[in-house]
C-alpha positions in Angstrom: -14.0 -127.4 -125.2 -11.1 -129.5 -126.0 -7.7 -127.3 -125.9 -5.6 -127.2 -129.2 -3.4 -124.5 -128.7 -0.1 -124.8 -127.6 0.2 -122.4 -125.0 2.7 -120.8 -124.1 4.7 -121.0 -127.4 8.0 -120.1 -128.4 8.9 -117.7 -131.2 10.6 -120.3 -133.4 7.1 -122.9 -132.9 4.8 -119.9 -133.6 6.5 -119.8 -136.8 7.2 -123.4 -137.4 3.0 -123.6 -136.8 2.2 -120.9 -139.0 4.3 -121.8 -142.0 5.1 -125.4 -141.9 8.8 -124.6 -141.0 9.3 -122.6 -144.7 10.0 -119.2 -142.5 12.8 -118.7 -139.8 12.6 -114.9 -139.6 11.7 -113.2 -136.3 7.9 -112.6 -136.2 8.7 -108.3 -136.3 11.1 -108.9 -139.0 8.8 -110.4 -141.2 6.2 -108.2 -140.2 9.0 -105.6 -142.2 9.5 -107.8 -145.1 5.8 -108.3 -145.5 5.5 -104.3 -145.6 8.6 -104.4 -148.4 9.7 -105.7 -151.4 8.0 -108.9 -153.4 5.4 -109.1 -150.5 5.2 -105.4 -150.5 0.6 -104.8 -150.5 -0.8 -104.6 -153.7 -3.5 -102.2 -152.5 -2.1 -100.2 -149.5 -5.1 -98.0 -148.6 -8.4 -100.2 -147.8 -11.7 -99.4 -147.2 -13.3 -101.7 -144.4 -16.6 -101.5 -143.6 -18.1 -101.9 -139.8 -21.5 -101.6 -137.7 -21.6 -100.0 -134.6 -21.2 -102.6 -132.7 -18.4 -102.9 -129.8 -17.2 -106.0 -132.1 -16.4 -103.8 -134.7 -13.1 -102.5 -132.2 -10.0 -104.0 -133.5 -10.5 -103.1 -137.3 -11.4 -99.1 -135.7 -7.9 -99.8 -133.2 -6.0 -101.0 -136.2 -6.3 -97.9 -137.8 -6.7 -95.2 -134.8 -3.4 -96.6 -132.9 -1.6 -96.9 -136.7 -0.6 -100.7 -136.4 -1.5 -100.9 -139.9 0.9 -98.8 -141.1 3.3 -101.3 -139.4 2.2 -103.7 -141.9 2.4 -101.6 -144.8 -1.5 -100.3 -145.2 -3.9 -97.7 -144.2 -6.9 -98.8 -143.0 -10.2 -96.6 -143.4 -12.7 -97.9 -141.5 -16.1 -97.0 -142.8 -19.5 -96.8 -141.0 -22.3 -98.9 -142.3 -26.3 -98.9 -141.2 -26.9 -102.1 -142.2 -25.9 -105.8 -142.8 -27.6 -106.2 -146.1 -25.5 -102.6 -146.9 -22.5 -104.2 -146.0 -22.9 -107.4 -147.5 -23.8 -105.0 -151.0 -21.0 -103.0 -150.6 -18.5 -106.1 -150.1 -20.2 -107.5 -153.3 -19.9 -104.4 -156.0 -16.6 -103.6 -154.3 -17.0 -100.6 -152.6 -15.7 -101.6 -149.5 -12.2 -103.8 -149.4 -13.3 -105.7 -146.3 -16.2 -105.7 -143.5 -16.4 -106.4 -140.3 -19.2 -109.1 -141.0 -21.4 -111.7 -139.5 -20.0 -115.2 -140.1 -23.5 -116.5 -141.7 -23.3 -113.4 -143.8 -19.9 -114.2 -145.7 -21.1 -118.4 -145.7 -24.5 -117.3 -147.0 -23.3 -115.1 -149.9 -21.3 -117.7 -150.9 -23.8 -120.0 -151.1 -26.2 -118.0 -152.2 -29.2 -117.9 -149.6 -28.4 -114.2 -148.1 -28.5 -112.3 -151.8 -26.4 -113.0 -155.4 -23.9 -115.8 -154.9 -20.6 -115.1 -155.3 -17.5 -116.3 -153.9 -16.2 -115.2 -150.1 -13.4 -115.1 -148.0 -12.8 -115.2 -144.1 -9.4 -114.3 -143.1 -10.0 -114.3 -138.9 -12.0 -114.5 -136.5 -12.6 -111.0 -135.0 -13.7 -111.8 -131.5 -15.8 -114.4 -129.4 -18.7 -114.1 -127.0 -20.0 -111.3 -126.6 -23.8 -110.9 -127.7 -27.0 -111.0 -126.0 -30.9 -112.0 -126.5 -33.2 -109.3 -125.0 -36.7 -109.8 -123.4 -38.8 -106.5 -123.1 -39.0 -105.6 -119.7 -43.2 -106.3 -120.4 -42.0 -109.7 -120.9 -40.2 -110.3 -117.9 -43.0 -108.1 -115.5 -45.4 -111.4 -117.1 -42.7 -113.7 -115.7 -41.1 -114.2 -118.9 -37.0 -114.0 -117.5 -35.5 -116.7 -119.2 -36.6 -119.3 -122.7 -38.3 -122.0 -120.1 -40.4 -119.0 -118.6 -40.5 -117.6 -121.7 -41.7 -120.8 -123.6 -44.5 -121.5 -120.9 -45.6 -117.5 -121.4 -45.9 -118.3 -125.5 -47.9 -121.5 -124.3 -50.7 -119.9 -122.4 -50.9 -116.3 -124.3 -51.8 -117.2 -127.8 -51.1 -114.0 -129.4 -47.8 -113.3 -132.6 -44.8 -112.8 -130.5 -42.2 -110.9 -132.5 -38.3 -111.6 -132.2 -35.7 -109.7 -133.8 -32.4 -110.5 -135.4 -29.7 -108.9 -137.7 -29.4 -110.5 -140.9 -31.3 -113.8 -142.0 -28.4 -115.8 -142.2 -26.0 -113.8 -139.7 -24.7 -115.3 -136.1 -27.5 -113.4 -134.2 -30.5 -115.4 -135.9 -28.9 -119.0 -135.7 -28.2 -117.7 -131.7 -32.1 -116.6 -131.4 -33.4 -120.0 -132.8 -30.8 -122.3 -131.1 -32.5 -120.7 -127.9 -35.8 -120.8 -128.5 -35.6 -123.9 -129.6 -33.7 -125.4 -126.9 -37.0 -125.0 -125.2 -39.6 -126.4 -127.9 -40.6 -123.4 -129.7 -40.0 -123.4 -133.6 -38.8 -120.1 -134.3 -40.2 -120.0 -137.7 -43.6 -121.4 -137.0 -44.3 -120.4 -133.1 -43.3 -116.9 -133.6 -42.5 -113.9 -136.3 -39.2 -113.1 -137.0 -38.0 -109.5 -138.7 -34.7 -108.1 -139.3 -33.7 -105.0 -137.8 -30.2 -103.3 -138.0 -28.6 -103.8 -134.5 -28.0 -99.6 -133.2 -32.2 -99.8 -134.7 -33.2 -102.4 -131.9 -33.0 -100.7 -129.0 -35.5 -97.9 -130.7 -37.7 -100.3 -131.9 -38.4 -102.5 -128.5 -39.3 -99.0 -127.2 -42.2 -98.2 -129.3 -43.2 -102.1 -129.0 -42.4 -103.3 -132.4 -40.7 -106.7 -130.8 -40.7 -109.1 -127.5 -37.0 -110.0 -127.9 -34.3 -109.5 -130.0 -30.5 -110.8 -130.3 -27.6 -108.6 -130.9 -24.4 -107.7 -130.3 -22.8 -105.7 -127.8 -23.7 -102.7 -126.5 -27.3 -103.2 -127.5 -28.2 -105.6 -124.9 -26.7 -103.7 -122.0 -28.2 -100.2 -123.7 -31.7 -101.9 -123.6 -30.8 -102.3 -119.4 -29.6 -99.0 -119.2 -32.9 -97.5 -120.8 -34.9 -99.4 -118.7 -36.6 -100.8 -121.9 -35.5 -104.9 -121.7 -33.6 -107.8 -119.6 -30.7 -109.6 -120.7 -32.4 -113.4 -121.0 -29.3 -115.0 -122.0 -26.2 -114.4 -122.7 -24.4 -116.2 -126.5 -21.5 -117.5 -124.4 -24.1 -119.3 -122.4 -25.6 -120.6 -125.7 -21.9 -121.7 -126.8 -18.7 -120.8 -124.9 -16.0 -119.0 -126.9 -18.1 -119.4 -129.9 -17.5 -117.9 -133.1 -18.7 -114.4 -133.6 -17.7 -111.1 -136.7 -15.0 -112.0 -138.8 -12.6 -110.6 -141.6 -14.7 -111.0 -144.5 -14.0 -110.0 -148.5 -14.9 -111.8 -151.2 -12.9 -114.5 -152.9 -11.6 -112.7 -156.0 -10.1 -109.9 -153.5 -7.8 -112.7 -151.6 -7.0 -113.6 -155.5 -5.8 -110.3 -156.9 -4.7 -108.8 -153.2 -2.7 -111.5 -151.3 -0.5 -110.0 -149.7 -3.0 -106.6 -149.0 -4.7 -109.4 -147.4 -2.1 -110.1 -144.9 -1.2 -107.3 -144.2 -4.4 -105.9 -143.0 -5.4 -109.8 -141.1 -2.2 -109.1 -138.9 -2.5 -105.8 -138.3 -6.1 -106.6 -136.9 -4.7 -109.3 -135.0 -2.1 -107.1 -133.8 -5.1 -104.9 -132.5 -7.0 -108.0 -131.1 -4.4 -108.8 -129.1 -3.5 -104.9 -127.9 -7.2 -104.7 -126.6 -6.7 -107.7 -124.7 -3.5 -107.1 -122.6 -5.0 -104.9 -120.0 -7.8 -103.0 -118.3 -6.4 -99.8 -119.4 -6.5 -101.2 -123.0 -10.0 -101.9 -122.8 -10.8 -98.6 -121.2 -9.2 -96.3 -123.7 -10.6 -99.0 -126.7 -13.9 -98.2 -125.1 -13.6 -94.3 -124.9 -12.5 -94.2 -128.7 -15.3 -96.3 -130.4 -18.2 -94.7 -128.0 -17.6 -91.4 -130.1 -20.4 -90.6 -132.9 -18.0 -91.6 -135.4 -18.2 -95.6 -134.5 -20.7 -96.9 -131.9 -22.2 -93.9 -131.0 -23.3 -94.2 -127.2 -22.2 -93.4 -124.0 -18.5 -95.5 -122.9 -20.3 -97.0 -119.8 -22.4 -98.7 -121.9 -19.6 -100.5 -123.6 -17.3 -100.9 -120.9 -19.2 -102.7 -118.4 -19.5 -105.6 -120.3 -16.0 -105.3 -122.2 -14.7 -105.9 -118.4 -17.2 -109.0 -117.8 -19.3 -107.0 -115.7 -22.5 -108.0 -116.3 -26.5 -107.2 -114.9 -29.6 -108.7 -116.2 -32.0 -105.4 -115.1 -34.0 -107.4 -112.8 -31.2 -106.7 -109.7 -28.8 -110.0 -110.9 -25.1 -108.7 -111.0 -22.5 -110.8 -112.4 -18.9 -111.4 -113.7 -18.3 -113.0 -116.5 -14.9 -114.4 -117.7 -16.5 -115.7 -120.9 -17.2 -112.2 -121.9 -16.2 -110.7 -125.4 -12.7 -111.2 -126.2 -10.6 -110.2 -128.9 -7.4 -112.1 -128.7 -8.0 -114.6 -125.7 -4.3 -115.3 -125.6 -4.2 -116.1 -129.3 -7.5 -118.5 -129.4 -10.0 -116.0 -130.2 -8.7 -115.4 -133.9 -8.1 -118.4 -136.0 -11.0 -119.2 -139.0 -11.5 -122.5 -138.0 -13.4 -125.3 -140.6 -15.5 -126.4 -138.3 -17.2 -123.0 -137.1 -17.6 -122.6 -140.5 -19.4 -125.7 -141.1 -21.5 -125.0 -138.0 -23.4 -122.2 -139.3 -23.8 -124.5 -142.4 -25.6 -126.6 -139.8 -27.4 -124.5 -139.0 -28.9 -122.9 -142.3 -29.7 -126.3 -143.5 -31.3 -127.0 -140.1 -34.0 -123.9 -140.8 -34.2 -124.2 -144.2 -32.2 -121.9 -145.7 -30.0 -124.6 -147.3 -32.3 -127.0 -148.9 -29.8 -130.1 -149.3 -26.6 -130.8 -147.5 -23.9 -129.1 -149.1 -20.6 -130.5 -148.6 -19.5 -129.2 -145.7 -16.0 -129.6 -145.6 -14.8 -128.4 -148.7 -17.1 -124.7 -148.5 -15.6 -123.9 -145.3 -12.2 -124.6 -147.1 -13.2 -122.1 -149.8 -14.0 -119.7 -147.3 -11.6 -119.7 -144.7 -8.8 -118.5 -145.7 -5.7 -120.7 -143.4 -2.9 -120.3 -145.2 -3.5 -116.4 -145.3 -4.4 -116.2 -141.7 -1.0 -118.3 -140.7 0.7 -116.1 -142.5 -0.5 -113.2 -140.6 -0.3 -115.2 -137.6 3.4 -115.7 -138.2 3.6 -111.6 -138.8 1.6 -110.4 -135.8 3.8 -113.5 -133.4 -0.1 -115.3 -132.7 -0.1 -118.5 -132.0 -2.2 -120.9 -133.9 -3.7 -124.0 -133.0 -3.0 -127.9 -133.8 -5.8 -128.4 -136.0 -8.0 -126.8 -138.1 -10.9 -128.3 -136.0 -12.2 -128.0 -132.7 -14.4 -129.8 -130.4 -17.1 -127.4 -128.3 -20.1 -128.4 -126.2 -23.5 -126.1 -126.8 -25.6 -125.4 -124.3 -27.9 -128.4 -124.5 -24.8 -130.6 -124.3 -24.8 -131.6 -127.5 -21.0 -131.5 -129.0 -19.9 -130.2 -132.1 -16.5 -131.4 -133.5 -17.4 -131.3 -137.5 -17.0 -134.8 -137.8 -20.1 -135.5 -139.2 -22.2 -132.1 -140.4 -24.7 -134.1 -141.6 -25.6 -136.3 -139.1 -25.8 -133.3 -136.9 -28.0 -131.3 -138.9 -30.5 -134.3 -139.1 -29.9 -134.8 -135.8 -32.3 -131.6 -134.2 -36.1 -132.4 -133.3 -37.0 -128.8 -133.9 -36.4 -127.4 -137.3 -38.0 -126.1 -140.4 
């Protein structure tokens, strides 16, 4: 992946980046002014809604280590069950913000996952990270991997089942980019249900699916129950690829600005906390295992917080791809062209009949000026451009130069 950021970078160029040279202040004295006065939050208590999910850690850190109130909010972070439930809540207005599946805020506003209406992503919330499970009945027929898994499908004739999250969400596009990296049409080889990620573990157990794809710490549970193998791995799929981000919807960024942020750097501010140090992660890991957020034991989220990795068939790895939250400042920014991948990618399986144009929705969506903003608050850097180039795992690149072309371009698809 080609590198844009400009690492390491000087106060004064952080801000010079974020603003376009308009702001001189010191990145904590701003933070100050932003908490004051005519930038002062509109709305200064927010609801934001998660799923249990280690993803969800920086909006629950925000809050539990008060950064927000640095930034002149209160964050209450509020448990959800569902995606749909989340992406309803957002909608009505119930919740403020979500922690949210990128194809979940993209399909909303485009209106192929439920009522369109208009949606904003502020950040990036963290990369890598997720994982595609094969039961371990699969992998005792020799089914370990999609190759071995793809000549399994071939020879037993029967409905294979595969899970995801949300129809339109990061976990379904990483599920079919997979499978059909190895010739099997996930829409036509196989059925495909939705199943709330902390409901997937449960449901492999009583045999309801062959596979599913979810995030962190429902692959590693699915080991540790003995249940299911880890096949692949999303940062194998696409290396720091885009993962939850910030969403609300459009009219919120209108009326709320600066509540907006506020709450986008204090979440940075918490991205980048989790990210400084092993004993970071550790206490992160202790304080969303608790019933109130994930829900399971902190082993289970810590091993693969820390790039520790097993498949549950005796393969022990580390992984400096694993989930990160900061990553030095790259993890974070809403860039166009992740965006316009999952665009892509809807259009590829159908759930977009014609192109849309791809450039100017992910400029509707992602909110840069916001997030530079925020970026200037919190002292992140931000990158060059509002585009990157990355390389997917059957070396085929992706720069958004030419969504279109690239959409046409796959042989499997709907």
């Amino acid at each position: 992946m080609t590198k844009l950021l400009e690492t390491p970078m000087s106060r004064r160029n952080v801000l010079q980046a974020a603003t376009a040279g308009a702001l001189t202040i010191a990145p904590a004295l701003r933070a100050a002014v932003y908490a004051q006065g005519s930038d002062k939050p509109e709305k200064e208590e927010v609801r934001i809604g998660f799923i249990p999910l280690t993803d969800c850690a920086s909006v629950v850190m925000a809050s539990v280590l008060g950064i927000d109130k640095k930034y002149g909010v209160k964050i209450i972070p509020s448990k959800e069950s569902s995606w749909a439930g989340v992406r309803d809540k957002l909608v009505n207005g119930e919740l403020d913000f979500a922690h949210a599946l990128y194809g979940l805020i993209y399909g909303v506003h485009m209106g192929t996952a439920g009522p369109k209406k208009d949606m904003a992503v502020l950040m990036n919330l963290n990369q890598n990270g997720q994982a595609i499970t094969l039961s371990k009945k699969l992998a005792d027929k020799g089914a370990v991997d999609a190759a071995s898994l793809a000549k399994l499908m071939a020879t037993d004739k029967r409905e294979y089942t595969f899970a995801q999250t949300f129809p339109t969400g990061t976990h379904a596009m990483w599920l079919y980019y997979w499978l059909a990296s190895v010739g099997v049409n996930p829409l036509k080889d196989a059925k495909v249900i939705t199943v709330p990620p902390p409901q997937m573990v449960a449901n492999m157990r009583v045999g309801n699916m062959d596979g599913y794809c979810v995030g962190e710490p429902w692959g590693h549970r699915a080991i540790a129950d003995g249940i299911g193998i880890t096949a692949a791995t999303t940062q194998d799929i696409w290396r720091d690829h885009p993962e939850k981000v910030l969403g609300t919807t459009g009219d919120f960024v209108k009326k709320y600005p600066n509540t907006a942020r506020a709450v986008t750097a204090a979440i940075l501010e918490a991205g980048k906390w989790i990210d400084a140090g092993l004993q970071n992660k550790m206490k992160m890991a202790e304080t969303i295992a608790d019933k109130s957020y994930v829900n399971t034991s902190v082993d289970v989220i810590n091993q693969r917080i820390l790039g520790r990795y097993q498949n549950g068939l005796g393969k022990t790895w580390d992984d400096p791809n694993h989930m990160k939250f900061f990553n030095d400042g790259t993890a974070n920014f809403p860039y166009l062209s992740d965006g316009m991948w999952f665009l892509t990618q809807h259009k590829r399986w159908g759930l977009l009949k014609d192109h849309p144009d791809y450039l100017k929705v992910a400029k509707e969506i992602n909110q840069i000026d916001i997030f530079k903003q925020a970026a200037a608050a919190s002292n992140t850097p931000v990158p060059k451009s509002a585009m990157r180039s990355s390389k997917l795992m059957d070396g085929v690149v992706w720069d958004g130069s030419d969504p279109k072309k690239y959409a046409d371009s796959f042989k499997v698809h709907a």
